[in-house]
C-alpha positions in Angstrom: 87.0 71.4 125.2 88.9 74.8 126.6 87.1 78.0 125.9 89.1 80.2 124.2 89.1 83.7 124.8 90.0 86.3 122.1 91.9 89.0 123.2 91.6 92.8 121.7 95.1 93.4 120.4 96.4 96.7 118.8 98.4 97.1 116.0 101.0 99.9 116.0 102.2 101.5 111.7 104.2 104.3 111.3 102.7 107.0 109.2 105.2 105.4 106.4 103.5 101.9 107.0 99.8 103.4 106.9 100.3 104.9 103.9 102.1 101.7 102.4 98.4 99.9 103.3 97.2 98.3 100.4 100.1 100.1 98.4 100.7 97.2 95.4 96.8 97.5 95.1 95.6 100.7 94.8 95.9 103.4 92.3 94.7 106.8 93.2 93.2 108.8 90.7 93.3 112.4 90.8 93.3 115.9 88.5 95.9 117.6 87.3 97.2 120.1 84.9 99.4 118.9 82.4 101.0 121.5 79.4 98.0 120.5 77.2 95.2 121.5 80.0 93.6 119.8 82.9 93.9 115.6 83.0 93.6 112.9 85.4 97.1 111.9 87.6 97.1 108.0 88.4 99.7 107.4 91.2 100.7 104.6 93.3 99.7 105.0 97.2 103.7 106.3 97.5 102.9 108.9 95.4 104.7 107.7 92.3 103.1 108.8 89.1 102.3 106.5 87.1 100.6 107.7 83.9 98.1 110.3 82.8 94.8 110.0 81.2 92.6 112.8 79.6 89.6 111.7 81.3 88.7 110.3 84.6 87.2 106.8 83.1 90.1 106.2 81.3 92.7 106.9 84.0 89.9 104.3 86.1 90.1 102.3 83.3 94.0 102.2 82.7 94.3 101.3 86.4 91.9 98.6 86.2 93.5 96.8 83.1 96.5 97.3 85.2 94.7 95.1 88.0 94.9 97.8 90.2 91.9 99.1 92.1 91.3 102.7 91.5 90.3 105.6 94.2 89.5 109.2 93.5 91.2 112.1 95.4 90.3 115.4 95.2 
């Protein structure tokens, strides 16, 4: 049987692309200030908000039942 060799290969992504990465997966969780006082921001990896929550469980948790997988920024 040939021996097959495995080549180190490189794969070139825009900045656009990079932060696509995982994009339909993730939500990122961060705070905010809303009129009311300070809250928790979930956004899409574009940057897209896509809801508030009072507290940082709940935005987790809101992403989750959502079957996306949360991250916190700061």
């Amino acid at each position: 049987m040939p021996e097959q060799t495995i080549k180190n290969s490189q794969i070139q992504l825009s900045p656009e692309d990079f932060a696509n990465l995982g994009a339909p997966l993730l939500a990122y969780v961060r705070p905010i200030e809303t009129p009311d006082g300070a809250a928790f921001g979930i956004f899409s990896a574009s940057g897209l908000p896509l809801g508030v929550a009072p507290e940082r469980d709940l935005a987790f948790a809101a992403a989750l039942q959502h079957e996306l997988q949360p991250v916190s920024i700061q």
